[in-house]
Residue, then its C-alpha position, 0 to 999 in steps of 0.5 A: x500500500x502507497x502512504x500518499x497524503x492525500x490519504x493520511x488526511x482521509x484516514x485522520x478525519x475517519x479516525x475523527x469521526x469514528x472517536x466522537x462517534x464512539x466518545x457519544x457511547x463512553x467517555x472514558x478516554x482509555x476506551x474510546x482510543x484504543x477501540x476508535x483506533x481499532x476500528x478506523x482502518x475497518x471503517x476506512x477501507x469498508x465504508x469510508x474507500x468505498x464511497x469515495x470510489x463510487x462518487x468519484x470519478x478517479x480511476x488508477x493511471x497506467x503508462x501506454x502500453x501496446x501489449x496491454x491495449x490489445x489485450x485488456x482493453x477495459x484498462x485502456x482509459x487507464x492508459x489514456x492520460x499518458x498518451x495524452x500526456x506525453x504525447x506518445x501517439x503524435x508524429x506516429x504513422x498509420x502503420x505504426x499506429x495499426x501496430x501500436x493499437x491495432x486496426x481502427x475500430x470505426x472512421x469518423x463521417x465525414x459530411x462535407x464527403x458524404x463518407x468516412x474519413x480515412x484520416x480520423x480513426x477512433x478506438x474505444x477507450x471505455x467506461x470510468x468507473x463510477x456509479x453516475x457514468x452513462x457515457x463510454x468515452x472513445x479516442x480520435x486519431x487524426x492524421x495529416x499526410x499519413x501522421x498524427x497531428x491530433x489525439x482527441x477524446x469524445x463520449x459517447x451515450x451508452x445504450x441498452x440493448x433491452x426491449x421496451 
């Protein structure tokens, strides 16, 4: 387990609030610490962690890697800030790029051509984890004589496939 901050700081107001929950129930001091003490972790990691992870959007990062992009693809938008970031993917050509991630999963519509545009993949990254998530997010590839200029992101909505 990593010690960040960020984390001592929740596991202090856990620890807080489980010692006045437990100090309304006894007043004696040499209870109520060591038992606040015994049961903050459980309370940390059993209630408290969890919450936070469904009503945050915060989701591990991963750094880019082709391996794990063609078999896992449901850690794909862990990796995705990283090639955002570091712009891994610019100035890369169609070719590498189709080694690297693989062929496109679909073309963007072009409407002024009444077609697909061969020059803007795009690749599923997938769902954050949340609870209020109703969109998938996906990544566009643009090209410019045969390299990447530009790497963006869209969402798109998620459907059912129930019939009503």
């Amino acid at each position: 387990m990593i010690i960040t901050p960020i984390f001592v700081i929740f596991l202090i107001i856990v620890f807080v609030l489980v010692f006045l929950f437990v100090n309304t129930i006894d007043d004696r001091k040499w209870i109520t610490i060591p038992l606040s003490l015994i049961l903050t972790p459980f309370i940390y990691f059993y209630a408290f962690y969890p919450l936070i992870n469904i009503f945050s959007n915060y989701h591990h990062q991963k750094y880019f890697n082709s391996k794990t992009w063609h078999k896992q693809p449901s850690f794909r938008y862990e990796m995705y800030d990283n090639i955002q970031e570091t712009d891994t993917l610019i100035g890369l050509s169609k070719s590498t790029i189709i080694e690297l991630l693989g062929t496109y999963e679909w073309l963007t519509w072009d409407d002024a051509k009444d077609d697909y545009d061969q020059n803007s993949w795009n690749y599923g990254i997938g769902i954050h984890p949340g609870a209020f998530n109703t969109k998938s997010e996906a990544m566009q590839i643009i090209f410019e004589n045969d390299k990447v200029s530009k790497v963006n992101t869209f969402q798109l909505e998620l459907y059912s496939n129930d019939k009503k």
